[in-house]
Each structure stands twice: as C-alpha cells, then as structure tokens.
N, CA, C, O and CB atoms as a CASP TS submission, in Angstrom:
PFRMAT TS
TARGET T0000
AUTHOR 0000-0000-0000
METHOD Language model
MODEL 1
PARENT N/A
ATOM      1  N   UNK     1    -111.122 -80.907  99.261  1.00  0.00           N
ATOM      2  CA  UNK     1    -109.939 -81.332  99.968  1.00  0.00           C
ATOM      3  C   UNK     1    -110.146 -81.072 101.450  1.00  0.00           C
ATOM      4  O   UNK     1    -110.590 -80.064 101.999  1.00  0.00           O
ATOM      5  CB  UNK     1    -108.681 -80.608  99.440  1.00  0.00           C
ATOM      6  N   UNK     2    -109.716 -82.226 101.972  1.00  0.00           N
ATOM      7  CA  UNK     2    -109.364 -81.781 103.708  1.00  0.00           C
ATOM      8  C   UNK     2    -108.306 -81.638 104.046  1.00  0.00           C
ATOM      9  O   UNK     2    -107.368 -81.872 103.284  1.00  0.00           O
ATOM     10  CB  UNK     2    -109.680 -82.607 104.757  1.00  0.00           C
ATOM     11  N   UNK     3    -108.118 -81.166 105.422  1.00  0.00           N
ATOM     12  CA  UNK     3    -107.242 -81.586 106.015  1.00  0.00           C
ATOM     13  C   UNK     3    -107.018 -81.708 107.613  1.00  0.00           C
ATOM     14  O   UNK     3    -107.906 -81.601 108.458  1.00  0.00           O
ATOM     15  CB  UNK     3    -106.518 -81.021 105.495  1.00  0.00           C
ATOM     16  N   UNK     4    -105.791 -81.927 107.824  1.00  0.00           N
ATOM     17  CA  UNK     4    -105.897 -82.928 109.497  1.00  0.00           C
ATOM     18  C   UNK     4    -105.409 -81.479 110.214  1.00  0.00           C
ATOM     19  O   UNK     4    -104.640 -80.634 109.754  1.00  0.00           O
ATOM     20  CB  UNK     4    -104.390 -84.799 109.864  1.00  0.00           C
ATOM     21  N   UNK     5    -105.883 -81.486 111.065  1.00  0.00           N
ATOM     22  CA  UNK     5    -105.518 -80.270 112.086  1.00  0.00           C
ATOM     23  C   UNK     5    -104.178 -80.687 112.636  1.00  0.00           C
ATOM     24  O   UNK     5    -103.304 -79.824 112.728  1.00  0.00           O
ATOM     25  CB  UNK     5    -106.673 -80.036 113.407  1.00  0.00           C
ATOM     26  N   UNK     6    -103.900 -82.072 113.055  1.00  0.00           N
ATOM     27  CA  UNK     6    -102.528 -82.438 114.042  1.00  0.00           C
ATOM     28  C   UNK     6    -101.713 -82.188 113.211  1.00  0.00           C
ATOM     29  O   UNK     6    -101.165 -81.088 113.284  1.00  0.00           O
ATOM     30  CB  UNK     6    -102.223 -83.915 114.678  1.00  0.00           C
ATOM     31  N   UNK     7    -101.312 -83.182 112.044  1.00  0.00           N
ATOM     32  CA  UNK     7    -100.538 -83.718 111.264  1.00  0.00           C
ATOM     33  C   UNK     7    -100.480 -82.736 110.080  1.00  0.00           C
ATOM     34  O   UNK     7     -99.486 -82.637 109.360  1.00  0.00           O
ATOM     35  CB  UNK     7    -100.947 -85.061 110.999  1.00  0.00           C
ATOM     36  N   UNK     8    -101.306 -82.208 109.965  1.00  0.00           N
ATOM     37  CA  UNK     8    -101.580 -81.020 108.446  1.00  0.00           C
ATOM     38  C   UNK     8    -101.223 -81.765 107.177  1.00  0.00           C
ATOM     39  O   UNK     8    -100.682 -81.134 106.269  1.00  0.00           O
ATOM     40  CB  UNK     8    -100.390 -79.424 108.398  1.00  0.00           C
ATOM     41  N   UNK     9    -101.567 -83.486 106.995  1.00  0.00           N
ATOM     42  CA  UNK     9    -101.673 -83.993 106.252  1.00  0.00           C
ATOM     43  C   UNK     9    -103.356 -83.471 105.259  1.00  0.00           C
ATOM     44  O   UNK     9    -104.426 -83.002 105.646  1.00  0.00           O
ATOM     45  CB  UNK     9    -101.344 -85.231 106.897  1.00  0.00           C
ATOM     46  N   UNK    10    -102.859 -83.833 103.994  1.00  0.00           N
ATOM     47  CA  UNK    10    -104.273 -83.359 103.024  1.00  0.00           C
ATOM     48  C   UNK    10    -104.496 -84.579 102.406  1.00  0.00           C
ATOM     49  O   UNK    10    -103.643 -85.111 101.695  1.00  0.00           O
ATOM     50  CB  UNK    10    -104.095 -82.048 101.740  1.00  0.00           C
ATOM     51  N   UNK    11    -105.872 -85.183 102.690  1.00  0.00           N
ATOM     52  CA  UNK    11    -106.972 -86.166 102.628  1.00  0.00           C
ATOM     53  C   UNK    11    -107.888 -85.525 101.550  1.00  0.00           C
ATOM     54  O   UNK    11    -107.922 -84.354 101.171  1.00  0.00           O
ATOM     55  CB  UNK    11    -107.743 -86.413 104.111  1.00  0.00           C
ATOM     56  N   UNK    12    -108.812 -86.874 101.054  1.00  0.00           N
ATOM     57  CA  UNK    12    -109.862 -86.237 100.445  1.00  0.00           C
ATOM     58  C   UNK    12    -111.013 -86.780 101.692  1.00  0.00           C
ATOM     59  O   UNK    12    -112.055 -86.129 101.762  1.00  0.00           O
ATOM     60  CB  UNK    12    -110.108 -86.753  98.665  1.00  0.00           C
ATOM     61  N   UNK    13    -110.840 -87.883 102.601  1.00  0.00           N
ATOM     62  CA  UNK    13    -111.245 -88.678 103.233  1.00  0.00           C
ATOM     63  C   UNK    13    -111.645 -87.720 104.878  1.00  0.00           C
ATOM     64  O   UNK    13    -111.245 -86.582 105.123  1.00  0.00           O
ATOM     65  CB  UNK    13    -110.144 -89.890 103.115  1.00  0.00           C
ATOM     66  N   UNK    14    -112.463 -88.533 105.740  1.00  0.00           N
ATOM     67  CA  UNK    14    -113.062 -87.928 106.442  1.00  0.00           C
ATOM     68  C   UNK    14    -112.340 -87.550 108.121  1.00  0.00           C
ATOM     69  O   UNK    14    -112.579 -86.559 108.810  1.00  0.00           O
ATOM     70  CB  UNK    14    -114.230 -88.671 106.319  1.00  0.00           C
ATOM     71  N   UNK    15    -111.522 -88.578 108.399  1.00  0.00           N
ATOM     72  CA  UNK    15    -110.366 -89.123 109.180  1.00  0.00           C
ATOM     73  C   UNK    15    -108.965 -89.161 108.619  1.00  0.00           C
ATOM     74  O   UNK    15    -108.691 -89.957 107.720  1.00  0.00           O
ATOM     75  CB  UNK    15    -110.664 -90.427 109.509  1.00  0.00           C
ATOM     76  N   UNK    16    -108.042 -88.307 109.129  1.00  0.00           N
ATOM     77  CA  UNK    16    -106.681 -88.847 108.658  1.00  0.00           C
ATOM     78  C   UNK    16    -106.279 -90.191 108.870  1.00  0.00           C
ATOM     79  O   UNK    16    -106.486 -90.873 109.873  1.00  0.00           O
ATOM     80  CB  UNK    16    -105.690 -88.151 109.215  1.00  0.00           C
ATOM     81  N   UNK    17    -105.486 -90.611 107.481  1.00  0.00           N
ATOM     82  CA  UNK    17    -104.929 -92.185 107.782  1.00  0.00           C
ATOM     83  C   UNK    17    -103.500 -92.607 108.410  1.00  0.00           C
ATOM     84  O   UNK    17    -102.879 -93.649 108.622  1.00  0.00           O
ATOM     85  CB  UNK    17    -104.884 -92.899 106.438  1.00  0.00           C
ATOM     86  N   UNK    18    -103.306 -91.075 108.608  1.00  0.00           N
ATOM     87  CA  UNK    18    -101.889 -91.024 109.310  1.00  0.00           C
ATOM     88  C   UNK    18    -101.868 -91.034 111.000  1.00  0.00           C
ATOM     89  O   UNK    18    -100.944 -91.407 111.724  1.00  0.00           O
ATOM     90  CB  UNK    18    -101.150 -89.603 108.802  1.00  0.00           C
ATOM     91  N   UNK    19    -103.196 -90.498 111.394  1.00  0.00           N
ATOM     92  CA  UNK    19    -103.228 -89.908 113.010  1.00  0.00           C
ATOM     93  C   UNK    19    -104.219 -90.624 113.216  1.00  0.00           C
ATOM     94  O   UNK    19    -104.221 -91.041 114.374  1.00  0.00           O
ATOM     95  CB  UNK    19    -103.455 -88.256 113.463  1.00  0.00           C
ATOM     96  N   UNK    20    -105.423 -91.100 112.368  1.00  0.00           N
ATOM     97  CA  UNK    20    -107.000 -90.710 112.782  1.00  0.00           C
ATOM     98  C   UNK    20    -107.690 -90.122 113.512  1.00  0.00           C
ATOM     99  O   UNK    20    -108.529 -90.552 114.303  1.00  0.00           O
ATOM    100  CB  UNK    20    -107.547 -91.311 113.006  1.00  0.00           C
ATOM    101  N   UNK    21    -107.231 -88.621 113.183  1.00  0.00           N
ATOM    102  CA  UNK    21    -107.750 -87.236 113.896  1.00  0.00           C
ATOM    103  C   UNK    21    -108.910 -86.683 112.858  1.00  0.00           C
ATOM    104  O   UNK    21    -108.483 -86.305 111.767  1.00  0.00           O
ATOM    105  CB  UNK    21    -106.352 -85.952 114.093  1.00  0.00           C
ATOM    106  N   UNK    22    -110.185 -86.605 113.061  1.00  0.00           N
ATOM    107  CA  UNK    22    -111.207 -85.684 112.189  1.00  0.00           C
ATOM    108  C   UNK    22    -110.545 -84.858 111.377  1.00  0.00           C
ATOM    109  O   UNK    22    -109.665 -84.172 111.898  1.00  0.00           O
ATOM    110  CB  UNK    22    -112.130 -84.786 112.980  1.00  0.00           C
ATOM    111  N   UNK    23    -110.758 -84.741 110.148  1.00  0.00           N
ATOM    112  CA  UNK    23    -109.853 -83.683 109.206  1.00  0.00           C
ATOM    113  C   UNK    23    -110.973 -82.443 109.100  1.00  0.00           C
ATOM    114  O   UNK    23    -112.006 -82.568 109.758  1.00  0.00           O
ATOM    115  CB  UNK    23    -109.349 -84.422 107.386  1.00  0.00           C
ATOM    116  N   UNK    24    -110.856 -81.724 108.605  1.00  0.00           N
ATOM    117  CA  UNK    24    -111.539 -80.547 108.546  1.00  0.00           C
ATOM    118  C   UNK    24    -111.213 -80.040 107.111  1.00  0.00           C
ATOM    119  O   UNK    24    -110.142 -79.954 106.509  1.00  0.00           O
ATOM    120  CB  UNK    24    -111.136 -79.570 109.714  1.00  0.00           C
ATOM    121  N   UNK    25    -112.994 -79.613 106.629  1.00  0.00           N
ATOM    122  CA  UNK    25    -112.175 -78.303 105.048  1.00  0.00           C
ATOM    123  C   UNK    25    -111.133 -76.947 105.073  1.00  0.00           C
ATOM    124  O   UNK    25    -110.632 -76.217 105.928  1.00  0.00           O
ATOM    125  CB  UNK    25    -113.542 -77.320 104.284  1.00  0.00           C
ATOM    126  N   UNK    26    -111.131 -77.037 104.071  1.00  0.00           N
ATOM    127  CA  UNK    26    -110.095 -75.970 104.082  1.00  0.00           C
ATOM    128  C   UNK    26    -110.697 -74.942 103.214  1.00  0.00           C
ATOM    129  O   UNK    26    -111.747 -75.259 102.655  1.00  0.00           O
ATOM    130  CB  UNK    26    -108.635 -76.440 103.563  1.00  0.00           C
ATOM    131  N   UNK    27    -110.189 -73.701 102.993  1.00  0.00           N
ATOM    132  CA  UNK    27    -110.704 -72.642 102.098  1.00  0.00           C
ATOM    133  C   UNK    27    -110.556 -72.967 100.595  1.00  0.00           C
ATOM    134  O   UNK    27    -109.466 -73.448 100.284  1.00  0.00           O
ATOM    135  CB  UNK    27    -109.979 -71.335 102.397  1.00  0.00           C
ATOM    136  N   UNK    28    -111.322 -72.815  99.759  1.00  0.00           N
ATOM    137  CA  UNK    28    -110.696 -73.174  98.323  1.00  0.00           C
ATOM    138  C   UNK    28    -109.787 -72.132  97.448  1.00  0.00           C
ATOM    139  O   UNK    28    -109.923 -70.959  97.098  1.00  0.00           O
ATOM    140  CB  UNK    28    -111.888 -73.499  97.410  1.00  0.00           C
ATOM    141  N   UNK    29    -108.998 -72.933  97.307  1.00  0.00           N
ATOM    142  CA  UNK    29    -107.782 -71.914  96.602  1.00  0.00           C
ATOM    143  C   UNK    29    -108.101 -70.758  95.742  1.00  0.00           C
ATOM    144  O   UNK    29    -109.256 -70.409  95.497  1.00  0.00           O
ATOM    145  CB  UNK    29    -106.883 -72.701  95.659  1.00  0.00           C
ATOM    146  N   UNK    30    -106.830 -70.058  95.199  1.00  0.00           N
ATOM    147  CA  UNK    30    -107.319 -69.026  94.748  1.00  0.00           C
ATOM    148  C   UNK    30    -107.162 -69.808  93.163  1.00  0.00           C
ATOM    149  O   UNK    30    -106.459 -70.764  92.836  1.00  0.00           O
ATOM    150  CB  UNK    30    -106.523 -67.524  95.221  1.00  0.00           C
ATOM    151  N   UNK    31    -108.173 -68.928  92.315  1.00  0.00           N
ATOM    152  CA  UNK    31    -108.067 -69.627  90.838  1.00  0.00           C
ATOM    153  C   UNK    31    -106.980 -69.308  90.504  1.00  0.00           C
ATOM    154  O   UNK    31    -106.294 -68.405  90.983  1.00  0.00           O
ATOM    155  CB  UNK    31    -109.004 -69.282  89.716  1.00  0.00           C
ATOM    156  N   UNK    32    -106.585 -70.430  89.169  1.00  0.00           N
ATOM    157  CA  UNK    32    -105.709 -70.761  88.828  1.00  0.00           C
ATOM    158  C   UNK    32    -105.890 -71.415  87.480  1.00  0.00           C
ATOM    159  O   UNK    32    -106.666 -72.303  87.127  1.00  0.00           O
ATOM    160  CB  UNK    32    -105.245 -71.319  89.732  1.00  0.00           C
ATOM    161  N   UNK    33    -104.638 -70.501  86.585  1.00  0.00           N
ATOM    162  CA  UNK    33    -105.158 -71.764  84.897  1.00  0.00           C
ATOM    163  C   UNK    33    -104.705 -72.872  85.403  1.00  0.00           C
ATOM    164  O   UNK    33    -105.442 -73.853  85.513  1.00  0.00           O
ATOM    165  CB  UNK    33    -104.234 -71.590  82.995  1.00  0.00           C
ATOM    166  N   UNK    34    -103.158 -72.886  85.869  1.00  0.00           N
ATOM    167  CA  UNK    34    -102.747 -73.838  86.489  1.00  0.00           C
ATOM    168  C   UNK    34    -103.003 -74.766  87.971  1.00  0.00           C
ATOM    169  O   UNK    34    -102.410 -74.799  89.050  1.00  0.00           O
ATOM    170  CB  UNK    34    -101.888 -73.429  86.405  1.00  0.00           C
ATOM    171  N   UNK    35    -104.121 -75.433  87.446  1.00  0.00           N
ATOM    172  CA  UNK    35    -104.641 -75.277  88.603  1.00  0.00           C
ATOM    173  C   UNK    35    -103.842 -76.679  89.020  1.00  0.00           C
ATOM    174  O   UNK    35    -103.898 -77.490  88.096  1.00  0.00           O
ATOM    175  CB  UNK    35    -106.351 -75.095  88.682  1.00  0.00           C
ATOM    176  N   UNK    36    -103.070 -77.192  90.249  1.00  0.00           N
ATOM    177  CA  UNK    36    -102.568 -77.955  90.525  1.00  0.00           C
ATOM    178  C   UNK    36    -102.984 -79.213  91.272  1.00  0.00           C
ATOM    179  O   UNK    36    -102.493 -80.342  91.292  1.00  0.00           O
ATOM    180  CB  UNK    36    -101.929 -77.423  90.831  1.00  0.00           C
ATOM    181  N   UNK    37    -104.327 -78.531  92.046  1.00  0.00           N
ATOM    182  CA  UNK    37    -105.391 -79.564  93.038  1.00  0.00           C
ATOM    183  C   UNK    37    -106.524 -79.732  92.335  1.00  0.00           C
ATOM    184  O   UNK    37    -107.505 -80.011  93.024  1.00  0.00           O
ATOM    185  CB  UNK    37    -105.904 -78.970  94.558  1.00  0.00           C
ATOM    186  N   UNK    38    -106.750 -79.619  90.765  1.00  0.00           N
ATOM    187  CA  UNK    38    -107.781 -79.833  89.792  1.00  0.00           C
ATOM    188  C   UNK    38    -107.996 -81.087  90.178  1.00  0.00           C
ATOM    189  O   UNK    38    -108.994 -81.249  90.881  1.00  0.00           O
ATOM    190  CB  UNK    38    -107.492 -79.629  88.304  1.00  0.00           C
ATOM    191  N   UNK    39    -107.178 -82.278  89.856  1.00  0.00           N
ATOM    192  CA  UNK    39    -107.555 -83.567  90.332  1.00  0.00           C
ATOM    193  C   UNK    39    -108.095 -84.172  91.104  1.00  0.00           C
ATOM    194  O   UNK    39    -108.689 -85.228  90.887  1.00  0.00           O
ATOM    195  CB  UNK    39    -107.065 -83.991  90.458  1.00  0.00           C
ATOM    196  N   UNK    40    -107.978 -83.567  92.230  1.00  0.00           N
ATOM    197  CA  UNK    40    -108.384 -83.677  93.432  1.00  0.00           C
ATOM    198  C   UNK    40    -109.819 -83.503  93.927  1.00  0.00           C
ATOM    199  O   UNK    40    -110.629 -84.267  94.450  1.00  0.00           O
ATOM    200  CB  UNK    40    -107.685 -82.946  93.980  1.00  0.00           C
ATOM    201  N   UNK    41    -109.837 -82.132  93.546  1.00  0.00           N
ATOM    202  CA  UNK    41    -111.476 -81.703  93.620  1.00  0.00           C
ATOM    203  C   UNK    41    -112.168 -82.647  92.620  1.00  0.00           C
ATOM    204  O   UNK    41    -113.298 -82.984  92.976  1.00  0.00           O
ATOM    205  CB  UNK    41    -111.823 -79.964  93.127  1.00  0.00           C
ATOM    206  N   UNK    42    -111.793 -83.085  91.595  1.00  0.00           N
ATOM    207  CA  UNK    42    -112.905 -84.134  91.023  1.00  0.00           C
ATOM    208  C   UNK    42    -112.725 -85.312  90.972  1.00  0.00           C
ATOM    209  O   UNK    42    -113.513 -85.911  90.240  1.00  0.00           O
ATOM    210  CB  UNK    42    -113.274 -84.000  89.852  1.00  0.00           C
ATOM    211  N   UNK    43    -111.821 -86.022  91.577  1.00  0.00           N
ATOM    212  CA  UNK    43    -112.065 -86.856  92.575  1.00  0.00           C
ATOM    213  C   UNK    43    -112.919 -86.698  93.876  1.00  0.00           C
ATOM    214  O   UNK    43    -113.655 -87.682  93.945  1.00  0.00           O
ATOM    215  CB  UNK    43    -111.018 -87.104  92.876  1.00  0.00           C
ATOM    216  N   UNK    44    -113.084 -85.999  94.755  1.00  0.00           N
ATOM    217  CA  UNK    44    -113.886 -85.834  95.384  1.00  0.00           C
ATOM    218  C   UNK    44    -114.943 -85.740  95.333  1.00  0.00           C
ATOM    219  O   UNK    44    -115.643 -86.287  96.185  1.00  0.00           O
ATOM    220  CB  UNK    44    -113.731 -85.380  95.712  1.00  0.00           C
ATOM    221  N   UNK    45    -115.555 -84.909  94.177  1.00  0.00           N
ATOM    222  CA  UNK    45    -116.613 -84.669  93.431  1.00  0.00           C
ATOM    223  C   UNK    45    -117.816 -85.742  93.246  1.00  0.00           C
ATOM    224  O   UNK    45    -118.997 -85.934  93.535  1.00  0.00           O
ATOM    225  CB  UNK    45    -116.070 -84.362  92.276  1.00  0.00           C
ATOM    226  N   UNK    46    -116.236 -86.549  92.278  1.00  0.00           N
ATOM    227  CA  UNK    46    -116.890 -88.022  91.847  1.00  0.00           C
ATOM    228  C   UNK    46    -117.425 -89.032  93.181  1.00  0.00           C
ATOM    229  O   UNK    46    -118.346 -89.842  93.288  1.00  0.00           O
ATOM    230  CB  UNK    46    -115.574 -88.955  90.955  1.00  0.00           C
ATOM    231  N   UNK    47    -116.839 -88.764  93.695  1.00  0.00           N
ATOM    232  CA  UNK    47    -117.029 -89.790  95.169  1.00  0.00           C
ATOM    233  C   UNK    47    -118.076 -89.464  95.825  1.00  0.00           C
ATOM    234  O   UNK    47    -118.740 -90.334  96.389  1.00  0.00           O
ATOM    235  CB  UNK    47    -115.900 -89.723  96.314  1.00  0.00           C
ATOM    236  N   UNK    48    -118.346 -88.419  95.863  1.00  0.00           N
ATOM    237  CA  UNK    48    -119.540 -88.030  96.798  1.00  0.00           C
ATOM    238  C   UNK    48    -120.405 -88.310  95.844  1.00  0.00           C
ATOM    239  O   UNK    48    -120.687 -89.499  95.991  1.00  0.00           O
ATOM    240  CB  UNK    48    -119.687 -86.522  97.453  1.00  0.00           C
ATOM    241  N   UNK    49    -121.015 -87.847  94.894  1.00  0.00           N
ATOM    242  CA  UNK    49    -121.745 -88.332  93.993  1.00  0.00           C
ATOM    243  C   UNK    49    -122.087 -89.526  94.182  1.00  0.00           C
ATOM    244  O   UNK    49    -123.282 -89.641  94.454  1.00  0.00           O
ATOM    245  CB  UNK    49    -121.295 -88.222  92.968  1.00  0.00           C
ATOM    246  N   UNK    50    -121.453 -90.554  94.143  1.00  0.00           N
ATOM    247  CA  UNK    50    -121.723 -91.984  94.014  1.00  0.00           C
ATOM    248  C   UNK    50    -122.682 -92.272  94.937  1.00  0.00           C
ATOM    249  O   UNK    50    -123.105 -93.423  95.049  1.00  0.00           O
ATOM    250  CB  UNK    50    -120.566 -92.858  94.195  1.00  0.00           C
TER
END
C-alpha cells in the first residue's frame, strides 16, 4: 500500500489520482487475524508480479 503525502489518500498505484503527487510506502501494519488491508496487499502483490 501507498500513500500520498498531500492528500493522505491510500493508492496501490505510484502517483495519486486525486493530486498527482508521488505517493510514498507506508509501514506495514501490525498483524492481524483480522486483517482488513489483506486484499490489498495481494492485489499489489499480484500486479507487480505480472
């Protein structure tokens, strides 16, 4: 996951599509059974992969 420094919108993408300000990583959460951004990370996952 990223995110935008201006807007503190969360992207998986490299540029926000809200500002198009460089987004930046973020720390990865703390674990979780429930993990709520599971989706996310493998979406990302998958994408880079490709």
């Amino acid at each position: 996951m990223r995110k935008c420094p201006k807007c503190g919108k969360y992207t998986l993408k490299d540029f926000c599509n809200k500002c198009n300000e460089k987004t930046i990583t973020v720390k990865p959460p703390k674990y979780s059974i429930e993990d709520k951004y599971g989706k996310y990370r493998r979406m990302l996952k998958k994408s880079s992969s490709l």
